[in-house]
Backbone as JSON Lines, residues from 0, in Angstrom:
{"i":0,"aa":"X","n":[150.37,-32.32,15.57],"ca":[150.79,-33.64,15.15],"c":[152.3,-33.83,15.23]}
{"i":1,"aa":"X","n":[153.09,-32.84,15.58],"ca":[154.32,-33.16,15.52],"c":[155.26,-34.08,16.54]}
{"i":2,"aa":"X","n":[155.71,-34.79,15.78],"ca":[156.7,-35.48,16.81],"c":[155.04,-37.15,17.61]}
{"i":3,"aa":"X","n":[154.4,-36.55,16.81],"ca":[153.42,-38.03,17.44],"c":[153.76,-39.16,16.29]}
{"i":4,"aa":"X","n":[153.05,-40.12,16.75],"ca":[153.37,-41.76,16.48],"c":[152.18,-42.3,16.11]}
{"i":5,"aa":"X","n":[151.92,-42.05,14.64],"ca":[150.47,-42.46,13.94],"c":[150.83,-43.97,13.23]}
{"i":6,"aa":"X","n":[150.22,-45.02,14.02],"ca":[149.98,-46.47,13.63],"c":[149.04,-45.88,13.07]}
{"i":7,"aa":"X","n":[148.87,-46.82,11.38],"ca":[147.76,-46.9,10.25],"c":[147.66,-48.03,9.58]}
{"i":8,"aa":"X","n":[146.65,-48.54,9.89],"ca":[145.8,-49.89,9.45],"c":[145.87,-49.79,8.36]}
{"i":9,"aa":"X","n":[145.97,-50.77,7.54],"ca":[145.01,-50.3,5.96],"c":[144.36,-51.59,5.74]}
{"i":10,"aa":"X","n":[142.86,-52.23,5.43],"ca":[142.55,-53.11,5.25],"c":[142.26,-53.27,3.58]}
{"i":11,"aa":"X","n":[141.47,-54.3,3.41],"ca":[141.03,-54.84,1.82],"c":[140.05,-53.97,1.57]}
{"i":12,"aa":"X","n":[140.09,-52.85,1.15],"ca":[138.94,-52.31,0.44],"c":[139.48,-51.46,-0.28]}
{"i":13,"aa":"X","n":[138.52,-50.91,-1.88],"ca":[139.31,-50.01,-2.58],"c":[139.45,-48.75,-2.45]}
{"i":14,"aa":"X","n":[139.14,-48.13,-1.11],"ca":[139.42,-46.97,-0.39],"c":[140.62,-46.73,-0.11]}
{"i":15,"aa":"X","n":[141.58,-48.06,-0.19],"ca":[142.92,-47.97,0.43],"c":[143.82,-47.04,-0.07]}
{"i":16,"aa":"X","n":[143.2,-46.61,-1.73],"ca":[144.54,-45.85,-2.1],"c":[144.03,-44.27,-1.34]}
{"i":17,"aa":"X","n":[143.03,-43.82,-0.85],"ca":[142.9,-42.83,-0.32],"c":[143.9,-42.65,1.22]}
{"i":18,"aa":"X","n":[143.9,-44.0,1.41],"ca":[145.09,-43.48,2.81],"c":[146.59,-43.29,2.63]}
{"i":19,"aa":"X","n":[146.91,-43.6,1.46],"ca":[148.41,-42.87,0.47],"c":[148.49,-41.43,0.84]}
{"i":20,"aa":"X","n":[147.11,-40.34,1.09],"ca":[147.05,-38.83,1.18],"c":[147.23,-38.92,2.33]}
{"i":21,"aa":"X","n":[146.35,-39.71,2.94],"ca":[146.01,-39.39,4.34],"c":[147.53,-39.44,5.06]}
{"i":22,"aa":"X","n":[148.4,-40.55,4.83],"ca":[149.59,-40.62,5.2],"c":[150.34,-39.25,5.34]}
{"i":23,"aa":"X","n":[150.18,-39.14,3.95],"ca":[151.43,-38.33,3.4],"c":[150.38,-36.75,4.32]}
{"i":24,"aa":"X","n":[149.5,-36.24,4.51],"ca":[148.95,-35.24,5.45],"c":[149.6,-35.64,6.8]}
{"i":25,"aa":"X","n":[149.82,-36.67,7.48],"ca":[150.52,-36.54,8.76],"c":[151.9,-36.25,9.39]}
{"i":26,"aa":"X","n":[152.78,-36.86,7.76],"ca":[153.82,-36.61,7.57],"c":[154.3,-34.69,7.48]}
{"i":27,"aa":"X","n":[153.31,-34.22,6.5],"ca":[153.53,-32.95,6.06],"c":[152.98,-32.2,7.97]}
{"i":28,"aa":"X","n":[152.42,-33.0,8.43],"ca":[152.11,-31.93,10.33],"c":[153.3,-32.63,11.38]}
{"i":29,"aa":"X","n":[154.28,-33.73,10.9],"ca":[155.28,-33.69,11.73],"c":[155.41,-34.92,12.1]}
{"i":30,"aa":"X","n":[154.51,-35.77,11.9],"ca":[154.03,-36.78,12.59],"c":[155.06,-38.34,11.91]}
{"i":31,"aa":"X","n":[155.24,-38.88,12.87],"ca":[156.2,-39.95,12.21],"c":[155.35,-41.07,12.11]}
{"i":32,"aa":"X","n":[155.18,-42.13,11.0],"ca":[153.77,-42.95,11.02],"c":[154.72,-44.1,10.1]}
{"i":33,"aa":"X","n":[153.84,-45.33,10.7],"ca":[153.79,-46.68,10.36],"c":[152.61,-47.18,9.82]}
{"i":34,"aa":"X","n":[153.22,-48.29,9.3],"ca":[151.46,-48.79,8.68],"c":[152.0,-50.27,8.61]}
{"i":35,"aa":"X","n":[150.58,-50.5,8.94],"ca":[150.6,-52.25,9.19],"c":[149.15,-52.38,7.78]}
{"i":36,"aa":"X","n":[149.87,-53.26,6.97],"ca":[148.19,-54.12,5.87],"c":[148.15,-55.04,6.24]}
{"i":37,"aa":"X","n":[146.69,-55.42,6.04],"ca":[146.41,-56.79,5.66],"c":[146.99,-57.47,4.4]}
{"i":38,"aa":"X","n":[146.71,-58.7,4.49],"ca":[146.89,-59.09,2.68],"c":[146.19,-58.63,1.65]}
{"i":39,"aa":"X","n":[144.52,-58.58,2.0],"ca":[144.18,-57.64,1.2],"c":[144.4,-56.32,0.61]}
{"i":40,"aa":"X","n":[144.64,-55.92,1.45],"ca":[144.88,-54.37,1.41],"c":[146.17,-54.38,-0.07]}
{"i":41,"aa":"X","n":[146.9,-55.14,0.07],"ca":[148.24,-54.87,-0.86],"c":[147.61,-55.66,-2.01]}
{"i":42,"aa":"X","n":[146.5,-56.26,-2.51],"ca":[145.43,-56.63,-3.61],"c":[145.29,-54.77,-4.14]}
{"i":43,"aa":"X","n":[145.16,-53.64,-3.33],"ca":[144.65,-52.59,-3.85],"c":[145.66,-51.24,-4.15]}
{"i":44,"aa":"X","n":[146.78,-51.54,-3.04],"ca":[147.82,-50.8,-2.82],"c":[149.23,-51.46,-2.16]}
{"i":45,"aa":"X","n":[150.37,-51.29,-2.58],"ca":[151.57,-52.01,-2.42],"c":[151.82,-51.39,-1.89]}
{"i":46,"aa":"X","n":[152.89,-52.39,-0.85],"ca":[153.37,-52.19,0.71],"c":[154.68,-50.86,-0.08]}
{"i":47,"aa":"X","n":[154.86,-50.79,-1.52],"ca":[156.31,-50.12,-1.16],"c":[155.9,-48.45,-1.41]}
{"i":48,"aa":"X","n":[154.74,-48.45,-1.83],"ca":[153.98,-47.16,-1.93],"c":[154.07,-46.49,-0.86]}
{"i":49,"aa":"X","n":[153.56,-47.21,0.8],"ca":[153.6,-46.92,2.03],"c":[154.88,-46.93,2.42]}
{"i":50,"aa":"X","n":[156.22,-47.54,2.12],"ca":[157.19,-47.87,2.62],"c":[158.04,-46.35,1.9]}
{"i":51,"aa":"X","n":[157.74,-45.9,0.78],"ca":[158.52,-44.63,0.62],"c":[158.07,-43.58,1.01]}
{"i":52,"aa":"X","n":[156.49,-43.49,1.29],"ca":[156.07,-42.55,2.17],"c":[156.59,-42.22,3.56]}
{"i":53,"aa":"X","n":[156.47,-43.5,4.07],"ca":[157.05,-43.37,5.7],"c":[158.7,-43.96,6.01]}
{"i":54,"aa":"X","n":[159.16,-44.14,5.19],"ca":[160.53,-44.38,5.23],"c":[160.94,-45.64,6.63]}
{"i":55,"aa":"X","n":[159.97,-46.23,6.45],"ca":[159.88,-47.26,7.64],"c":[159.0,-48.44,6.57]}
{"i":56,"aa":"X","n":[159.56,-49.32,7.43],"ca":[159.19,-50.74,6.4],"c":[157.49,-50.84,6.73]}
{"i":57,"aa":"X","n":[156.86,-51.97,5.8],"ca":[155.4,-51.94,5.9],"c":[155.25,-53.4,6.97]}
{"i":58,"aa":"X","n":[154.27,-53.61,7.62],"ca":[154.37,-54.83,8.37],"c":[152.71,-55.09,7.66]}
{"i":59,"aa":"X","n":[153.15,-56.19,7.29],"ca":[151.98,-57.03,6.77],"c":[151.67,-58.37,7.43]}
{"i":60,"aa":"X","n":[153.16,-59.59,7.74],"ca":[152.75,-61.22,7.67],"c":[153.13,-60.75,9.71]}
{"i":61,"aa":"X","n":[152.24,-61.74,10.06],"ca":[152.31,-61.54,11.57],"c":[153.43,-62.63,11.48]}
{"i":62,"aa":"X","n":[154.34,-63.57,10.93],"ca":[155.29,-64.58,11.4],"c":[156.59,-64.02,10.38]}
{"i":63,"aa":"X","n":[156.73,-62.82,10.28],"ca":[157.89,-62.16,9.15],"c":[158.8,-61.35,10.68]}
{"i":64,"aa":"X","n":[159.76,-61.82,10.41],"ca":[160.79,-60.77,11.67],"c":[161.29,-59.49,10.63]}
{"i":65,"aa":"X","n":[160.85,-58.57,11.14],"ca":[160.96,-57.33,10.92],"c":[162.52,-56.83,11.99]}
{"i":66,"aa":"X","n":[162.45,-57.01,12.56],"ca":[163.43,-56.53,13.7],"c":[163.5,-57.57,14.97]}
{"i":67,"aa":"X","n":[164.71,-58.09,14.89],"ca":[165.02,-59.47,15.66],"c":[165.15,-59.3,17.09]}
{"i":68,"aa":"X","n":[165.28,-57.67,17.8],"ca":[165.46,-57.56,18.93],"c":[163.95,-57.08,19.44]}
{"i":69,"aa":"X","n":[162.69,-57.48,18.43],"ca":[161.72,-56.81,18.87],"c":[160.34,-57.92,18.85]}
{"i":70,"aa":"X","n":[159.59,-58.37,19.54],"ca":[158.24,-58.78,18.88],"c":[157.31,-58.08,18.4]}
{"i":71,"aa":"X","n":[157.34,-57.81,17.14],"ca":[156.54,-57.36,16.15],"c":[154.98,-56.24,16.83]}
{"i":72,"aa":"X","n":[154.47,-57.58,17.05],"ca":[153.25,-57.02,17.66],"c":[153.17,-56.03,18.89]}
{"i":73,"aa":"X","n":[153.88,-56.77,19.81],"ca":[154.27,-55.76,21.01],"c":[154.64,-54.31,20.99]}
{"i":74,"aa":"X","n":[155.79,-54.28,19.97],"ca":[156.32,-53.02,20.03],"c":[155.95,-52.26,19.28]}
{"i":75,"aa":"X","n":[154.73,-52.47,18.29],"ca":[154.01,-51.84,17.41],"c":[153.19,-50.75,18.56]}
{"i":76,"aa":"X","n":[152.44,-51.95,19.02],"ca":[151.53,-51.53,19.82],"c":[151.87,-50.36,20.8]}
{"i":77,"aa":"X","n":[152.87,-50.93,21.84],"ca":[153.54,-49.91,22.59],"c":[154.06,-48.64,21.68]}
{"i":78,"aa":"X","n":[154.61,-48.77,20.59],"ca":[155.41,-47.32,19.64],"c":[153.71,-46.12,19.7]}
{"i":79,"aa":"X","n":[152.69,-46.8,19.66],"ca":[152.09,-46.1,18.85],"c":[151.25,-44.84,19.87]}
{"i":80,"aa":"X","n":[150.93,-43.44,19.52],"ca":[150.4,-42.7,20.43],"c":[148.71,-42.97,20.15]}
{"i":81,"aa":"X","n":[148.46,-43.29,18.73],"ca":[147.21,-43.12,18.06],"c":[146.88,-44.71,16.6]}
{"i":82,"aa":"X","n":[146.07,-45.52,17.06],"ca":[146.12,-46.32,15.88],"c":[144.61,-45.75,15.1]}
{"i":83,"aa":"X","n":[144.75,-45.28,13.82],"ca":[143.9,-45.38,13.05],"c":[143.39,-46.6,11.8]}
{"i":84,"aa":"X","n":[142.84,-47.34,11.91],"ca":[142.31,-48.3,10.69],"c":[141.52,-47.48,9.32]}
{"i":85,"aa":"X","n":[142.2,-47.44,8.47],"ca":[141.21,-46.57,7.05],"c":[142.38,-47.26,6.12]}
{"i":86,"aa":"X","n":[141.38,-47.72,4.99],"ca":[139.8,-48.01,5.54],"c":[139.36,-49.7,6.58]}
{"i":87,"aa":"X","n":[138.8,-49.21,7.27],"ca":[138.13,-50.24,7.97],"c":[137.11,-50.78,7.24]}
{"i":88,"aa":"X","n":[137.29,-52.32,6.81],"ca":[136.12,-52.81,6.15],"c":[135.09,-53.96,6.96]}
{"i":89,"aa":"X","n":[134.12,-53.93,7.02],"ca":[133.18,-54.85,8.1],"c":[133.69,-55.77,8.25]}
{"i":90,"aa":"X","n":[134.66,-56.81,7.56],"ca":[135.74,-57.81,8.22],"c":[136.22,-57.47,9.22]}
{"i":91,"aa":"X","n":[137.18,-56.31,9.72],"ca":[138.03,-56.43,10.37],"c":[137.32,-55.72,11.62]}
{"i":92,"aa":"X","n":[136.25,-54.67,11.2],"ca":[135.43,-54.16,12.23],"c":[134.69,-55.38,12.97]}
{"i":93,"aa":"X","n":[133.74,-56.6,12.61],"ca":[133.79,-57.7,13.33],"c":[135.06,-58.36,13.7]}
{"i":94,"aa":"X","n":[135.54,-58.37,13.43],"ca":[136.81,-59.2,14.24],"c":[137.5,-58.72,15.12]}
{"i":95,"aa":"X","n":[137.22,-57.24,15.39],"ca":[137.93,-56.23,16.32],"c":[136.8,-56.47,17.62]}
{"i":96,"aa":"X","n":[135.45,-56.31,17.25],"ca":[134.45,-56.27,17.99],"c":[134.28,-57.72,18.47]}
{"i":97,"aa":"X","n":[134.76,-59.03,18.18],"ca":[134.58,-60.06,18.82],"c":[135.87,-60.64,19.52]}
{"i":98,"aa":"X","n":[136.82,-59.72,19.43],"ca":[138.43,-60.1,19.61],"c":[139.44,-60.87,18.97]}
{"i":99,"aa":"X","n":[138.87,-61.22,17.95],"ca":[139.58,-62.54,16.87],"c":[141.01,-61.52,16.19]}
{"i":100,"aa":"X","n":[142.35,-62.29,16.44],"ca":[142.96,-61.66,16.35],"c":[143.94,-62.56,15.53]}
{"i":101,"aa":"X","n":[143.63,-62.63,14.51],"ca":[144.35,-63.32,13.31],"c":[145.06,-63.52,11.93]}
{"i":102,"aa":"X","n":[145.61,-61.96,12.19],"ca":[146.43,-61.59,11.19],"c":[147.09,-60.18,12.23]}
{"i":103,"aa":"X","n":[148.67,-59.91,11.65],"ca":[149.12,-58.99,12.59],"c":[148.16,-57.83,12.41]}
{"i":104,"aa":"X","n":[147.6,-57.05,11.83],"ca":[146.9,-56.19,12.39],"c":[145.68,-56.26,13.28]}
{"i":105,"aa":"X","n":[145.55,-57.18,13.81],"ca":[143.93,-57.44,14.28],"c":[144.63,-57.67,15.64]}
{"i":106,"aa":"X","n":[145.92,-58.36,15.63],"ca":[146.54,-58.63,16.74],"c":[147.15,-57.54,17.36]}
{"i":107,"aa":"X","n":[148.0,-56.56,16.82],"ca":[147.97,-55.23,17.27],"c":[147.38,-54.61,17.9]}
{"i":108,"aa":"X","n":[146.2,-54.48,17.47],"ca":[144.95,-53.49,17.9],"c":[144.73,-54.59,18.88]}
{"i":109,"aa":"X","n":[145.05,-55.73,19.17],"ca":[144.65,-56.65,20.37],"c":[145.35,-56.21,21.57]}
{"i":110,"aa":"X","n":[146.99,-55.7,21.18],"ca":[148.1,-55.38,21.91],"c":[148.26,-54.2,22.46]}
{"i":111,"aa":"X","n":[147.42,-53.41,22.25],"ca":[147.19,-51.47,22.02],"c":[146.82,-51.69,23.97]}
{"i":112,"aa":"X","n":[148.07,-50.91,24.28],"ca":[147.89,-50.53,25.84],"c":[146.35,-49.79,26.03]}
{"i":113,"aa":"X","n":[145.89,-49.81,27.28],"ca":[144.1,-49.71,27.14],"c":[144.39,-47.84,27.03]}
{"i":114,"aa":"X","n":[144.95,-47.14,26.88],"ca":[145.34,-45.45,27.02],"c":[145.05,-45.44,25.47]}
{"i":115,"aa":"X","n":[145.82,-46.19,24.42],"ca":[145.83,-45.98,22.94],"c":[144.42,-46.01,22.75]}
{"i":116,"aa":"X","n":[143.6,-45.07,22.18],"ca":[142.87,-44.93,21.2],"c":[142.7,-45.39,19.7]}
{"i":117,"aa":"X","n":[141.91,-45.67,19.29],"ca":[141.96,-46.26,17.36],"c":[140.56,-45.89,17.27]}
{"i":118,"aa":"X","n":[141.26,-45.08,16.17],"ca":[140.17,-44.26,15.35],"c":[139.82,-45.29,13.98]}
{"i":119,"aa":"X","n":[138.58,-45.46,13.73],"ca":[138.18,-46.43,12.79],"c":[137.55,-45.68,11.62]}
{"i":120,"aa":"X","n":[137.64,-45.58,10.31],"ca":[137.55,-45.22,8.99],"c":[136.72,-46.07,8.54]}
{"i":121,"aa":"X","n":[135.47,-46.53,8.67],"ca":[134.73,-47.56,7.65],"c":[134.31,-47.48,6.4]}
{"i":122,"aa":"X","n":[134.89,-48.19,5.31],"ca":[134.13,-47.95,4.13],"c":[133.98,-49.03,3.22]}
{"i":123,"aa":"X","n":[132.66,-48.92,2.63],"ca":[131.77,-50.53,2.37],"c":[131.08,-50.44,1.4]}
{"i":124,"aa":"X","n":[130.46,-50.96,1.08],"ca":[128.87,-51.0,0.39],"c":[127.72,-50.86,1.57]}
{"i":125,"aa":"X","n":[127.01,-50.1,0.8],"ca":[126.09,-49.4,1.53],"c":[125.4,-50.55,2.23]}
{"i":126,"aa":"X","n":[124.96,-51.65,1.31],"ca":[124.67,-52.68,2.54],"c":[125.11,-53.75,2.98]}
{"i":127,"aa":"X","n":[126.46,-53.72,2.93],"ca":[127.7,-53.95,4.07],"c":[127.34,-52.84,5.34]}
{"i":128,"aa":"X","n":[126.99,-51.39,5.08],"ca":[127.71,-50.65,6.26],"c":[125.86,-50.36,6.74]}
{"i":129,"aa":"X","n":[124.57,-50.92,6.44],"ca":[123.57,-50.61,6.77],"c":[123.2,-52.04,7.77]}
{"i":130,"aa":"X","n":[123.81,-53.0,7.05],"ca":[123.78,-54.62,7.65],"c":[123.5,-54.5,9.53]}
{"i":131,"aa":"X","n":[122.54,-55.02,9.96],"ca":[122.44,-54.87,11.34],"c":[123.67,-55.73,12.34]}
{"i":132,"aa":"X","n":[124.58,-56.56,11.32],"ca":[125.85,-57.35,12.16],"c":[126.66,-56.48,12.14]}
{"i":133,"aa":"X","n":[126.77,-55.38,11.26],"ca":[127.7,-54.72,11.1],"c":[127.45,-53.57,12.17]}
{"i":134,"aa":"X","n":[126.31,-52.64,12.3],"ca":[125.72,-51.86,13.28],"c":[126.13,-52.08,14.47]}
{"i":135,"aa":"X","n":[125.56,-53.82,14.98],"ca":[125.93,-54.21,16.18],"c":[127.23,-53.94,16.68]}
{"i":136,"aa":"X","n":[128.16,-54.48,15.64],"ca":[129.8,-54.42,15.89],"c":[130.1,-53.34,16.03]}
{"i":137,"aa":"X","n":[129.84,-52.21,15.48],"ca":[129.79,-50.55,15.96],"c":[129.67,-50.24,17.28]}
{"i":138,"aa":"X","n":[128.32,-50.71,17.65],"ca":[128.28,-50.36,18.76],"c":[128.93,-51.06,20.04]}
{"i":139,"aa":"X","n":[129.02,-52.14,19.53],"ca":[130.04,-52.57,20.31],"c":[131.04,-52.55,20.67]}
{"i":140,"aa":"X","n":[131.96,-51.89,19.67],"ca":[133.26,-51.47,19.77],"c":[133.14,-50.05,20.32]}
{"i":141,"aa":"X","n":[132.04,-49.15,20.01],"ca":[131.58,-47.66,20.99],"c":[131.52,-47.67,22.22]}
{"i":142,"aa":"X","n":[131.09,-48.95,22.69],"ca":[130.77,-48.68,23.98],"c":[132.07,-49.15,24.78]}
{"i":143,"aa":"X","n":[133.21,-49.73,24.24],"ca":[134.2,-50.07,24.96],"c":[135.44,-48.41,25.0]}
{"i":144,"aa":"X","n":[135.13,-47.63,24.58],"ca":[135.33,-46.11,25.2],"c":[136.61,-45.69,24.0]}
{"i":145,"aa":"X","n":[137.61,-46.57,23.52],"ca":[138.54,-46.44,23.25],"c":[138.78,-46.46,21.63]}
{"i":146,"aa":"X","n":[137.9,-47.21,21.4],"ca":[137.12,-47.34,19.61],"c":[136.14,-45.9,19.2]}
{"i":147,"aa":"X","n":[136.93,-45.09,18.68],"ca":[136.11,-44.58,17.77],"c":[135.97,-44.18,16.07]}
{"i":148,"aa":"X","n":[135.01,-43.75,15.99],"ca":[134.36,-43.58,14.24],"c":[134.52,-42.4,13.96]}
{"i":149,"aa":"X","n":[134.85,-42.21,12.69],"ca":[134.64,-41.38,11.43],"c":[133.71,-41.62,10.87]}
{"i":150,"aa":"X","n":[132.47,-40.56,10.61],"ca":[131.23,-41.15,10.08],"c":[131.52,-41.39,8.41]}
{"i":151,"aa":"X","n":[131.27,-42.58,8.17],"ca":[130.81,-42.68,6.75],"c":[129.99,-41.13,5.87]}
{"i":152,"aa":"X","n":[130.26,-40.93,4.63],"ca":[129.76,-40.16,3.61],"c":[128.35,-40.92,3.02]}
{"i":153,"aa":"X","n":[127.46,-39.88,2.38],"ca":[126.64,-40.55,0.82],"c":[127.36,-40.24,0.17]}
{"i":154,"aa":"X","n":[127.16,-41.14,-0.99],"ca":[127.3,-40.93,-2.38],"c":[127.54,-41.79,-3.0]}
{"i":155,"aa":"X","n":[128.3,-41.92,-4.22],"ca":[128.36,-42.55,-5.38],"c":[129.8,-43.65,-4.88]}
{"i":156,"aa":"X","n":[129.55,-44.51,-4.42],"ca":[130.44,-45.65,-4.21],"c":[131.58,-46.59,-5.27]}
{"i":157,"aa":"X","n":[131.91,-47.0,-4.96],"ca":[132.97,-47.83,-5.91],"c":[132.23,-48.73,-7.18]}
{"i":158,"aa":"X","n":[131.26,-49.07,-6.49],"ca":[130.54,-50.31,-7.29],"c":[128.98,-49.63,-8.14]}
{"i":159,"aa":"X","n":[130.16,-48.5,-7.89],"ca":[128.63,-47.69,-8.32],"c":[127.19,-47.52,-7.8]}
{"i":160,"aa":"X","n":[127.18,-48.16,-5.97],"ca":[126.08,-48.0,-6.21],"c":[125.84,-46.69,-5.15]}
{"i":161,"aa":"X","n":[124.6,-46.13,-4.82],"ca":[124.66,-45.07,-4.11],"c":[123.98,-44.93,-2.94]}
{"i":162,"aa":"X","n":[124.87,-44.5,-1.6],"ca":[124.31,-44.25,-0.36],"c":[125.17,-43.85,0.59]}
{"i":163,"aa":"X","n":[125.26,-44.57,1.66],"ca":[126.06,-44.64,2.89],"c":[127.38,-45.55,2.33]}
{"i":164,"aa":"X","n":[128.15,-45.43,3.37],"ca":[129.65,-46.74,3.3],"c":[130.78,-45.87,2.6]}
{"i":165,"aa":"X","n":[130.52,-44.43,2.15],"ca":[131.77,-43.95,1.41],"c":[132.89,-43.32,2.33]}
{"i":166,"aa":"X","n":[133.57,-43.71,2.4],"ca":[135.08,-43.31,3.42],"c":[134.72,-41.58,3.82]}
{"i":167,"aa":"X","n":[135.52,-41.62,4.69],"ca":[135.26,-39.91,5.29],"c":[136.48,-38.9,4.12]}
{"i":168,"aa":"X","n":[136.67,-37.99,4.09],"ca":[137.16,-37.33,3.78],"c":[138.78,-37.2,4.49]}
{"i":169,"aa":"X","n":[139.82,-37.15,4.0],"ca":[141.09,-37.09,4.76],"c":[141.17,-35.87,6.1]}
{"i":170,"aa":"X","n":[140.68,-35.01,5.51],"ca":[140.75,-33.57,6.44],"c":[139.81,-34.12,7.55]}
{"i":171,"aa":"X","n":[138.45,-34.72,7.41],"ca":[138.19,-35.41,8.64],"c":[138.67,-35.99,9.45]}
{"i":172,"aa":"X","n":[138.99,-37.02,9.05],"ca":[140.03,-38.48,9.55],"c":[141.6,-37.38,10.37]}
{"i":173,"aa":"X","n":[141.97,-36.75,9.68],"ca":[142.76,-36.05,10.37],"c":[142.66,-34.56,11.8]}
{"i":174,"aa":"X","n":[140.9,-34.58,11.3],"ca":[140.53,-33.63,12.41],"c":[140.43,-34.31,13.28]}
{"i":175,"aa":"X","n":[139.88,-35.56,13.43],"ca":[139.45,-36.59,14.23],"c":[140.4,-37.1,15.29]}
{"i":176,"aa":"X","n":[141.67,-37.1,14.3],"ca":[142.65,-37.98,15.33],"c":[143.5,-36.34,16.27]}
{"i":177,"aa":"X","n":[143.41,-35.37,15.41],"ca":[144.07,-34.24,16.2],"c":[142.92,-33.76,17.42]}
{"i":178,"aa":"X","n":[141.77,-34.0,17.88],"ca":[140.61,-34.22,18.43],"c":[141.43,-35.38,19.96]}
{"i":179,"aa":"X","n":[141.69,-36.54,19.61],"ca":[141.55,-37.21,19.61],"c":[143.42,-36.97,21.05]}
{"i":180,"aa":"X","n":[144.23,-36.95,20.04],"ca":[145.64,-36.59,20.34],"c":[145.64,-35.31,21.62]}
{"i":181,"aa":"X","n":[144.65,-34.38,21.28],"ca":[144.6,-32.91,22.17],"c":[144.47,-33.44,23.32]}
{"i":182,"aa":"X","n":[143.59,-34.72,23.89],"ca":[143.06,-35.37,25.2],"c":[144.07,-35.55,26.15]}
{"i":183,"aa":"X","n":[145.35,-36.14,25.47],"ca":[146.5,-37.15,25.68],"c":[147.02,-36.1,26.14]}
């Protein structure tokens, strides 16, 4: 991981504070990383949590100038060796899978040179992540070569209830993308 360029999604779900570790694991292998939220996402976890982790600002509003000699989206996209989304919640996994690109992270991953890979983290309610729209969008985003998954866990969910939809484990998510990085 050293010296690579880990773009990290974080969407609206309450998995988000699990990618606070996950961060801070890429950092501790070398890895220099950004993170783009949604609005939701900062409903569960604040942008400055991520912003002292990675010592790089958080990009959240797609019409906020971050850096005046740069377009936002573009040079996200281009910086990045690896985009991971965790957690990916069936919002943004349909909207990735139909191309709707309407908030800067959705637009990013719109911008991702066709070489970048994005590794996707889904985690839901079990029937959010059993839902056959949601399935479809899976596979749809599988078969375009460049989208891939971290399998969902069982167990005991947020809302208490119990099954499928529970986020992968960090050491996964991180085997996955070093998997993933070895190709390159």
């Amino acid at each position: 991981m050293k010296n690579r360029k880990i773009l990290i999604g974080v969407t609206g779900g309450i998995a988000a504070y699990k990618t606070c570790s996950l961060v801070n694991m890429f950092l501790k292998e070398g890895a220099d990383v950004k993170v783009i939220m949604t609005e939701g996402a900062t409903k569960f976890v604040t942008p400055l949590t991520f912003q002292a982790l990675t010592n790089h600002p958080v990009y959240i509003d797609m019409w906020q100038t971050y850096n005046k000699e740069e377009v936002e989206h573009i040079s996200l996209a281009k910086w990045a060796d690896i985009m991971i989304i965790s957690p990916a919640t069936a919002s943004v996994i349909g909207k990735v899978a139909c191309g709707i690109a309407d908030n800067l992270l959705t637009t990013v991953i719109m911008a991702l040179p066709k070489e970048t890979d994005v590794l996707i983290v889904p985690a839901m309610n079990t029937n959010m992540w059993e839902n056959p729209i949601t399935q479809r969008n899976i596979e749809t985003l599988v078969g375009y070569k460049k989208y891939k998954f971290v399998e969902t866990r069982k167990g005991i969910l947020a809302c208490r209830d119990e099954g499928a939809g529970k986020i992968a484990d960090n050491d996964d998510i991180l085997e996955e993308a070093r998997k993933i990085l070895a190709k390159k």
